[in-house]
N, C-alpha and C positions, 0 to 999 in steps of 0.2 A: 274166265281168263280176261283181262283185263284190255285193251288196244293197245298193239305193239304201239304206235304212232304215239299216243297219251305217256305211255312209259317211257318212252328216248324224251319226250319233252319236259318230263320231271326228274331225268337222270340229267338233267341240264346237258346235252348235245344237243339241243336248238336252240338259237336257231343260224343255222349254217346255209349258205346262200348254195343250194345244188343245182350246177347245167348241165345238161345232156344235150346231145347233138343223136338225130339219129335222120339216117337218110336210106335210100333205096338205093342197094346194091346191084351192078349193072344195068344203070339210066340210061346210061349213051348208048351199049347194044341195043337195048330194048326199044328204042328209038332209033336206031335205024334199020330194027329187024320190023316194027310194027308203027313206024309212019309219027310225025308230030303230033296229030289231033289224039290219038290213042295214049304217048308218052304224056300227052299235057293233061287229059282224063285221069291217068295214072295217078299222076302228081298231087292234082287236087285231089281225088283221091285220099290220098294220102296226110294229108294236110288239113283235109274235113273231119278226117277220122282222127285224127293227131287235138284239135278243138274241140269237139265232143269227149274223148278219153279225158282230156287234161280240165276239162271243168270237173268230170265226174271223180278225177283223183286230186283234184284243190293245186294241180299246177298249172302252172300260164304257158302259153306259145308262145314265147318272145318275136319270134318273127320264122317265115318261111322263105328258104332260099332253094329256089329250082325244084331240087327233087330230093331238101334236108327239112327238117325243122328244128330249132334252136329253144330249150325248155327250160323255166326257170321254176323250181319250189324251194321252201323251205322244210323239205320234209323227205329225206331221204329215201322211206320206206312207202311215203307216195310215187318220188320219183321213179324208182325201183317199179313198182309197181305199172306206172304207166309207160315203162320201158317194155314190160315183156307184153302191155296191150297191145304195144306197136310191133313186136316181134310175131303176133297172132296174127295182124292184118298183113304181113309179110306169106304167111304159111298158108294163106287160102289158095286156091287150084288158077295156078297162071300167075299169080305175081312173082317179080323177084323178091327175095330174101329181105330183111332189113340189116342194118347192125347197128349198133349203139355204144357211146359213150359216155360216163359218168364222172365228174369230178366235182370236188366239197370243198368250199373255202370263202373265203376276203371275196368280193365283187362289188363293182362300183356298177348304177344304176344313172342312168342322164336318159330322160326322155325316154323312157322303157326298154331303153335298150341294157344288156350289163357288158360290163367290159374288166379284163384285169386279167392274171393268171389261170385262175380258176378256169373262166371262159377257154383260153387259148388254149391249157391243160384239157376239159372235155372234149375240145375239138379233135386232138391229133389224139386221144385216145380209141374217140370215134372211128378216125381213119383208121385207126391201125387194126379196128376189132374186123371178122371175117362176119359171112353171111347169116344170121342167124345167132348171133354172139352180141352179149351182156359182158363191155369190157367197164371195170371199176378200179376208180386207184385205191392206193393204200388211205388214204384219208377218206373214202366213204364205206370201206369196208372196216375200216376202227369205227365209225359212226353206226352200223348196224352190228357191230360185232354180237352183241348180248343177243340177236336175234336168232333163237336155235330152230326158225321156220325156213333158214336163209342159208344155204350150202354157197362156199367160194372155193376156186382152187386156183392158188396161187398159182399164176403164170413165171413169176422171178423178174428182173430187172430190167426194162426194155427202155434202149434209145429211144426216143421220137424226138422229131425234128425241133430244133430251136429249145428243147426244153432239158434241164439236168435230169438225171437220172431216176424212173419210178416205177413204180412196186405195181404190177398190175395184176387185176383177179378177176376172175369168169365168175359171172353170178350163177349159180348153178341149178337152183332146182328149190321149190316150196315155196316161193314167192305169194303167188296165187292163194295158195293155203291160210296164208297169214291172213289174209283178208277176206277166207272165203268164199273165192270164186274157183278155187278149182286150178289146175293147169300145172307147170312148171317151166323152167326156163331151163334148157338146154344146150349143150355145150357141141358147137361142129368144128371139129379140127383144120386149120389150113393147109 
């Protein structure tokens, strides 16, 4: 079987500028139930393991904010993929959860930062996903569509703040598969 990855690139859907935003869900409890030095352990942490993941899946760190980090590829099914590495480092014994957001499209790049829709779009999809939750819009679940390793379940039409109206979908399960490492992504209800 051939690489999903190699096949989206020669069905011409690359290359699409993908962000994700994922952060640690209840940072401020966790910090003032277990002290600064412990939450800012936590953090990096997080954020160490967030730069090791994303060289080994060919996405970049754009930057780390607090207790988020901000992910830039061109490759959805990496992204995807180092979305649910970060959902693994959530689920060891004592941390809090993660949650994540995904959005595909246009992004302007100035001094490595990106900036545009896109960006703003993965952001509040991030907020809006719960502990443990792969939230994705409709524009990167048409980008993996053809991938039969990749279960979504449409969530339906949700407001988020500042943004018109979008199609969001739980990435569900087989991830890991695709690439061979095993796992799946899992669905916790709010």
């Amino acid at each position: 079987m051939r690489n999903p990855i190699h096949q989206a690139q020669h069905r011409g859907h690359e290359p699409h500028h993908v962000i994700l935003f994922a952060d640690i869900c209840g940072f401020t409890e966790y910090t003032c139930t277990h002290g600064d030095e412990m939450a800012a352990r936590l953090a990096l942490s997080f954020h160490d393991h967030a730069r090791r993941l994303a060289i080994r899946e060919r996405c970049r760190v754009v930057k780390s904010i607090g207790d988020a980090v901000m992910v830039h590829s061109t490759h959805c099914l990496r992204a995807l993929s180092f979305a649910q590495g970060m959902l693994a480092w959530g689920e060891r014994e004592g941390r809090p959860a993660v949650r994540i957001g995904l959005d595909a499209g246009a992004a302007i790049e100035h001094r490595g930062d990106w900036y545009g829709s896109t960006v703003n779009t993965a952001a509040r999809v991030s907020e809006s996903a719960s502990g443990g939750e792969i939230l994705i819009t409709e524009r990167v679940r048409g980008l993996i569509a053809e991938n039969a390793h990749l279960e979504t379940v449409g969530l339906g039409i949700k407001h988020l703040k500042g943004l018109p109206e979008l199609r969001l979908h739980a990435a569900e399960s087989g991830l890991h598969d695709t690439f061979g490492r095993g796992g799946a992504v899992r669905r916790q209800v709010a």
